[in-house]
N, C-alpha and C positions, 0 to 999 in steps of 0.2 A: 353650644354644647354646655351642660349643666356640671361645674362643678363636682368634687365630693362632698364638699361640704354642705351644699345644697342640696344635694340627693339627701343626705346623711337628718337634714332637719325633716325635708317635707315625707321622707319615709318615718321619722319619729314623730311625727305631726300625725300623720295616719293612724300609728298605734295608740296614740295618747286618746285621738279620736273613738278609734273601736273601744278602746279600756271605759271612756265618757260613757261609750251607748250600752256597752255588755252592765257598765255598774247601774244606770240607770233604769236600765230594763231590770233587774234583779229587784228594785227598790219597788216598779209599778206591781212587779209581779206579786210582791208581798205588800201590797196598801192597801190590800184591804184586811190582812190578817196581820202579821208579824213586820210592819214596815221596818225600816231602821231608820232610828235615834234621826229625826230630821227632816228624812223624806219622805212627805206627803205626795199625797195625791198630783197637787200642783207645779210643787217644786219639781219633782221628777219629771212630769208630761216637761214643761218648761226649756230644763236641763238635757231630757232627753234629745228633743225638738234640734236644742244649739249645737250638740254632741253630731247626733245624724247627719245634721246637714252640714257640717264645718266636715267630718267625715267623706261623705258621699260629693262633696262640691269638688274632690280631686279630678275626681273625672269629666274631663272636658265637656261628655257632650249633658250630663245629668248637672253642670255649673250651677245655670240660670236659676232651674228647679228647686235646688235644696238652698241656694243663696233664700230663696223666698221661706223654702222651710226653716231657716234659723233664724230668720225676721221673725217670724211667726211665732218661735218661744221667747225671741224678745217682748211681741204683747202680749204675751201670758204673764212675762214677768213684771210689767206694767202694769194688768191688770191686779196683779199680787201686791201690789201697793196698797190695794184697797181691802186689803186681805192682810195685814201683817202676822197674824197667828197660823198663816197656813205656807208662810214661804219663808225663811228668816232674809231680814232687809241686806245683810251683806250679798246674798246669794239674788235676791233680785236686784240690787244693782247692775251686779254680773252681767245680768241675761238683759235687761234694758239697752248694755253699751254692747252688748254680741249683737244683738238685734239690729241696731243701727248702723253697727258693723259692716253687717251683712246687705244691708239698703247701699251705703256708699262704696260696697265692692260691687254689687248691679249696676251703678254708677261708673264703676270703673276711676271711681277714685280713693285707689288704693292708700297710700299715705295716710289725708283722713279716716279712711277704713282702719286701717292699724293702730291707728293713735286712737280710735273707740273703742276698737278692742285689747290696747294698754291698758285703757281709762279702768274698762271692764277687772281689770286683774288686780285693780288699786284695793279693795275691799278685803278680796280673798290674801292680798301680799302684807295688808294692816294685820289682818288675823293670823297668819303666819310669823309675823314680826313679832305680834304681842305674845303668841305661845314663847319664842325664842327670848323674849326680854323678860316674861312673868309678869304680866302687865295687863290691864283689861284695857279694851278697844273699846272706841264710841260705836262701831258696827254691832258688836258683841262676838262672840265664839261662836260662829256655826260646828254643830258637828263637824266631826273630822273629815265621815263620809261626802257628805253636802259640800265640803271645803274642795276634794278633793276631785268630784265632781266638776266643780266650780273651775277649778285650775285645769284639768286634762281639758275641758270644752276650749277654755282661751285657748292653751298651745295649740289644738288642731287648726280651732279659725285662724293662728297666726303663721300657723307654719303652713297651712295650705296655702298663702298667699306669698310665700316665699318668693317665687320668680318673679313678684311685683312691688313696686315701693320702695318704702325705705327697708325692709329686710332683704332684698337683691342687694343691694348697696352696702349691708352689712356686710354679706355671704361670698361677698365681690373678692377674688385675687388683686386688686389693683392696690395701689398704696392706699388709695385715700378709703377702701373700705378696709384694709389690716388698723385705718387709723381709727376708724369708726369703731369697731369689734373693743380695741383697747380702751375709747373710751367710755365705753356703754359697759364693758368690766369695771371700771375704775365711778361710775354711776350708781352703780350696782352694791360692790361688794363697801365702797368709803362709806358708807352713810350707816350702814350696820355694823362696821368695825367703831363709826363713832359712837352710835348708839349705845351699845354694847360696853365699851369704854368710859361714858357719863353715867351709865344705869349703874355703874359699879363704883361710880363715887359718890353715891346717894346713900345717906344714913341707913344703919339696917332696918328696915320693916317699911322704908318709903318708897312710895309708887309713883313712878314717869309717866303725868298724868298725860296721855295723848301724844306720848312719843311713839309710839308705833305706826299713828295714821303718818306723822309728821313725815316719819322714817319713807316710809312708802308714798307719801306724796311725792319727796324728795325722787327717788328712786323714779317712780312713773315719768315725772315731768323731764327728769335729766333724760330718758328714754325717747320722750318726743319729740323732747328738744334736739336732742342729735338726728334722731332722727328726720328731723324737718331740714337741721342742716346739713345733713350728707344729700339730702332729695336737691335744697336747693345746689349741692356743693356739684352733685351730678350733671343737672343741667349747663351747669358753665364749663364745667369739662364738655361735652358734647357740643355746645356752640361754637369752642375754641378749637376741639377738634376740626369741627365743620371748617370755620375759617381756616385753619392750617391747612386745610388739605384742599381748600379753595385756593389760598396763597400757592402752595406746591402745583399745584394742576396750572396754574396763570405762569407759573416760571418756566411749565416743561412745552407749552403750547402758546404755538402763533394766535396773536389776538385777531387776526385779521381771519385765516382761514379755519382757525382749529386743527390743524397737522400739530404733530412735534416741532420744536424750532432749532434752531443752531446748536444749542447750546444741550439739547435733550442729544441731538445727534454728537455730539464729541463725547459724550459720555457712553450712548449705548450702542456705537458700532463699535468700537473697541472690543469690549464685551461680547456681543453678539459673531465678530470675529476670533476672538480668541477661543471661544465655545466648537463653534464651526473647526477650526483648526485642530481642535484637543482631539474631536469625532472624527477628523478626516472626510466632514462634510463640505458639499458647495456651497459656495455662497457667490449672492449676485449685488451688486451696485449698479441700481440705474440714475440716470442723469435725465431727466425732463425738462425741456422748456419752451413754453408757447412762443411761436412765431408772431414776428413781428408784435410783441408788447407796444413796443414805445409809439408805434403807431397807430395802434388802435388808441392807446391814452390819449395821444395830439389830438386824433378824429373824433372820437367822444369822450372825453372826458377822465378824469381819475376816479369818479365814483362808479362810472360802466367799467372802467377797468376793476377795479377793488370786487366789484359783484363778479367779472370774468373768472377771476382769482379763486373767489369761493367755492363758484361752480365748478373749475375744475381740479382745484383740492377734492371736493366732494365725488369726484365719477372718479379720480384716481383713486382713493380711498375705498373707495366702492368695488372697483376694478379688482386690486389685490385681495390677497388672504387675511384670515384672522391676525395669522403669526407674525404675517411681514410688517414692518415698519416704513411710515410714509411721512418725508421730511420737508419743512419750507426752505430749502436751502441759504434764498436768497432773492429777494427781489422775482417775476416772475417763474426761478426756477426751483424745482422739485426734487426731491432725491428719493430712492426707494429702495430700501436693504432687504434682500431675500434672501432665505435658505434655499436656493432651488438649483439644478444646473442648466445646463445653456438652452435646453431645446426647452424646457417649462419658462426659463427667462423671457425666451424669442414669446411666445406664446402669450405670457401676462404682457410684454410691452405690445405685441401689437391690438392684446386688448383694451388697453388703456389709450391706444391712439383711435380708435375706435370710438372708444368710448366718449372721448374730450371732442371729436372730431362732428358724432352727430348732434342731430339737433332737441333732441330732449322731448321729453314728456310733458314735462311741467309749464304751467301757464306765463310764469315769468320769462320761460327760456325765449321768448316770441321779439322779446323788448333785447334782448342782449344779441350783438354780432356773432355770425359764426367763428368759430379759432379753429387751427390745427396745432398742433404738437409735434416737435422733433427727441427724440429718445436715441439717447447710449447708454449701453448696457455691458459691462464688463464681467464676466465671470472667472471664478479663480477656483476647480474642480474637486480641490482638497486644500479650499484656503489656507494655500502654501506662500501667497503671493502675498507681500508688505502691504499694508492697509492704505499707506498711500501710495501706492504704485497702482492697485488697485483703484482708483480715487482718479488717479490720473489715466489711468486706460479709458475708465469711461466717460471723462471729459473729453477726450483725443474721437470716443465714438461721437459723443454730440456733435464736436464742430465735424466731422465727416455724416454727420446724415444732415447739416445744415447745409455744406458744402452740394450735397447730393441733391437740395433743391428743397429741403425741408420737408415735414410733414411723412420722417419715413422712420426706422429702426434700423440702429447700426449694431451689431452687437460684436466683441472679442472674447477670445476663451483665454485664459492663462492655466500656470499650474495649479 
């Protein structure tokens, strides 16, 4: 689910986009008569080209397309190198790093892509700084328009790329992107309060020769620089998550069969009972346990047993529902918590004796002993009944369907 504040950029991404292609288009339509102050022929196709396509790449399925159209006013603006009287040089830089931009988003290497299309914005934010400091730039003053131009083209290709890279991670509600956001303010706005603050202890009539690009180096690089390190700062979050939830999933499940283990079950029948009781629903406890274990282990072995185990973890598990939960109790035995009441109970246990009972599909199953299963089943019809009283009914079933000769379903009702 997207954010506001993400919707909020890559809708402002959009408009800055259309404002690019409606100014630029206005600028073609007049180059051959009345152009404005700047834009040429070139610089406009160029400008235009990055504007459209950083514009139109919102939409998923026209990406690919216009990703290739804003490369494409990158070598125009490449070409304009060799042209410097028909483009001004800050404005093809611009369109050089949008271009490349637009190649490492095809790529699908967004980060890179964004730190080109930073790079792109260093020119146009020198000329912005030098008008705010009074100062001449080594790029020179592009017109205002051509400037302006310049800047709506980056914000579209940057903000269209919002849901990927390092500007997700800005955009992010989680700590370490509110820490990002603060620091990329504090990147941002310190470098022009200092600026600003030395420009004004310069003797009257003297000029900060090349504080402006300085300003705006400053600025881009601390830009990339966080930016590379919330990207790297992201992936280790996700690793550690990964592991965490590898570590939790290994505490709540048996290593041997993959069921729930002891310790999942003292935590979530409580729960699961207490829910049942609040609804004045059923609930059912069954008790599983293959016959004769210890002597299949004597007869073949503890690694045929261990495989026995898996198997039929796996046909019980298979046997039940989504909802019900299936436990390793203990050594051979099984337990299985259901919302159901008695006559669905009788039903899944004599499914699952069935199930454990035949002999399988599968090619391994050929090399394993057959088993049967003995099952008690206790139900309590408005789990009204003490969870260990409960517990102990359907223990009382097992040894009465082992008693019975094994290989059968004993089942009780309570309140």
């Amino acid at each position: 689910m997207k954010s506001g504040l993400l919707k909020f950029v890559v809708g402002a991404a959009s408009l800055c986009g259309l404002a690019a292609v409606l100014l630029c288009a206005w600028a073609l339509a007049g180059a051959g008569a009345e152009a404005p102050p700047g834009f040429g022929l070139l610089s406009a196709s160029s400008l235009l080209l990055v504007a459209l396509g950083a514009f139109l790449a919102q939409w998923r399925a026209w990406r690919r397309l216009f990703r290739w159209v804003t490369a494409l006013g990158g070598f125009i603006g490449l070409a304009a190198l060799l042209m410097p009287e028909a483009m001004a040089p800050s404005a093809s830089a611009s369109v050089i790093c949008y271009g490349a931009a637009a190649l490492l988003f095809l790529a699908c290497r967004y980060g890179l892509g964004q730190a080109a299309a930073a790079l792109g914005l260093l020119p146009s934010l020198g000329s912005a700084i030098g008008q705010l400091l009074h100062t001449e730039v080594l790029f020179g003053r592009p017109p205002a328009l051509v400037l302006l131009a310049t800047v709506l083209a980056g914000i579209a290709l940057l903000g269209g790329t919002a849901h990927r890279g390092a500007i997700r991670i800005f955009l992010s509600k989680t700590i370490s992107g509110s820490f990002a956001r603060k620091q990329i303010l504090v990147a941002t706005v310190g470098p022009i309060v200092l600026a600003l603050f030395y420009a004004g202890l310069l003797p009257q009539g003297g000029t900060p020769l090349a504080l402006a690009e300085t300003v705006a180096s400053v600025i881009v690089v601390g830009w990339i620089t966080f930016g590379a390190t919330a990207l790297v700062g992201r992936r280790l979050d996700i690793k550690r998550h990964k592991a965490e939830a590898e570590l939790r999933n290994a505490a709540r499940h048996d290593a041997l069969t993959g069921l729930l283990n002891r310790r999942s079950m003292n935590i979530s029948m409580p729960q699961r009972h207490a829910e049942a009781r609040a609804e004045g629903q059923a609930i059912t406890l069954m008790m599983c346990d293959l016959d004769h274990f210890k002597h299949l282990n004597d007869e073949y072995g503890h690694a045929v047993g261990d495989e026995v185990l898996r198997r039929t973890a796996q046909r019980v598990h298979a046997a039940v529902r989504d909802s019900d939960l299936v436990f390793r109790y203990g050594g051979e035995e099984i337990a299985v918590l259901l919302e159901c009441g008695s006559f669905d109970a009788q039903r899944i246990a004599e499914k699952i004796r069935e199930s454990v009972k035949s002999k399988g599909r599968r090619a391994h199953d050929d090399d394993l002993p057959p088993v049967t299963i003995s099952i008690g089943a206790a139900t309590s019809e408005k789990a009204q009944t003490e969870l260990k009283e409960l517990m102990a009914a359907a223990d009382e079933c097992l040894y009465a369907a082992k008693d019975a000769g094994r290989d059968c379903v004993k089942t009780v009702t309570l309140p």
